[in-house]
C-alpha positions, 0 to 999 in steps of 0.5 A: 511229481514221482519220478518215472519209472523206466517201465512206465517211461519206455511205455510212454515212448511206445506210445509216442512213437505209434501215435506219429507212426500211425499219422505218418501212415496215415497221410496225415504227416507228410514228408517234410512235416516239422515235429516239435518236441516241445508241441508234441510233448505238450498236445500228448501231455507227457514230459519232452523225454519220452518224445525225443526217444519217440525220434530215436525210435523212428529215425531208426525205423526210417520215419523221420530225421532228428535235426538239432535244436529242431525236433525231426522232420517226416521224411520222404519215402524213396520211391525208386528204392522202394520199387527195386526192393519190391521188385525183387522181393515178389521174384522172391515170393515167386520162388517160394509159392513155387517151392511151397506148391511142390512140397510134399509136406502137409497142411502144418507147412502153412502153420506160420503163415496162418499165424502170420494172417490170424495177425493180420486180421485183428489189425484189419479189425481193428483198423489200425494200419501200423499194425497192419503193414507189420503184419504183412511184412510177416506174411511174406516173411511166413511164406519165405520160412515155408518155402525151405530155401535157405537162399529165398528166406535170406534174401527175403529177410533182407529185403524187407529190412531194407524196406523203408516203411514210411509209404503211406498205407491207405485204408483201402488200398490196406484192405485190398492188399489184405484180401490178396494175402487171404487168397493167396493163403488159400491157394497155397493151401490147394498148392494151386500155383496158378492161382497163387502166382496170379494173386502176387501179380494183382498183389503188387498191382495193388503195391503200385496203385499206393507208391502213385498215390503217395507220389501224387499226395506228395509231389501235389499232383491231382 
């Protein structure tokens, strides 16, 4: 057999990491799940290299923990951490609808926002939901740029790299929150603070009903 080449290798490693990434997401992998190197490279018929880079690649990214001699186990999403950095990245994305809906900037105000939703919707087309919370991540990143407040996208900034991104993302709730993006971006195109303002509260009505339902999968409650 040829040797791989670094291109082809790092692709088979992408590859690996979004096929556990996604069933991580998914619910399929919960916390606590054992990943075998050796089974996972001979399931997705590859060599065991690209999938101890997979590992690298997640562990970075808060998925899973390696263990020696052992493969990785799939975390456990910290639910209070991730509740305290919500709760202040929506105060963020308060002040920056406030911001947004004051300026007298025009319509390409928005223009990283739009680009950031035209994103959305084709992970939302093609139901892939990795690609999605990637997606939204910019989305709320796109409306701290807009604001023009240096203070709200650094903050903001942070915050969403704090953010571990291992809570499951649920198809419905997925496009629940997904619609919510698409109405607040057309009240920030009325600059309808209101309207914006009640979209974020149902936003994160939306955030609360994933983090119950994760923690019930998880804990075995019904």
């Amino acid at each position: 057999m040829e040797e791989e080449t670094g291109i082809i290798h790092s692709t088979k490693a992408d590859a690996v990491a979004k096929w556990i990434r996604t069933r991580i997401l998914s619910g399929e992998l919960v916390p606590g799940a054992a990943l075998q190197q050796e089974d996972l490279a001979r399931q997705l018929d590859v060599s065991s290299t690209p999938v101890r880079e997979a590992f690298v690649t997640l562990e970075s990214e808060g998925y899973v923990e390696r263990r020696p001699h052992r493969g990785a186990v799939v975390t456990r999403p910290p639910y209070g951490e991730i509740e305290e950095i919500r709760e202040v990245r929506n105060a963020m994305d308060r002040f920056a609808v406030a911001r947004i809906c004051e300026s007298p900037e025009g319509p390409e105000l928005l223009a990283p926002v739009h680009e950031a939703m035209a994103d959305s919707r084709r992970a939302i087309i093609a139901n892939d939901l990795g690609w999605w919370q990637r997606s939204a991540f910019e989305v709320h990143h796109a409306i701290a740029l807009v604001s023009r407040s240096k203070t709200i996208l650094d903050v903001s900034t942070m915050l969403i790299k704090r953010e571990r991104r291992n809570l499951p993302v649920y198809e419905e709730t997925m496009r629940r929150a997904h619609e919510a993006h698409e109405q607040l971006t057309r009240a920030l195109e009325s600059r309808d603070r209101s309207r914006a303002l009640a979209v974020l509260d149902e936003h994160n009505r939306v955030f609360q009903d994933t983090v119950t339902r994760a923690r019930n999968v998880n804990e075995g409650n019904p």
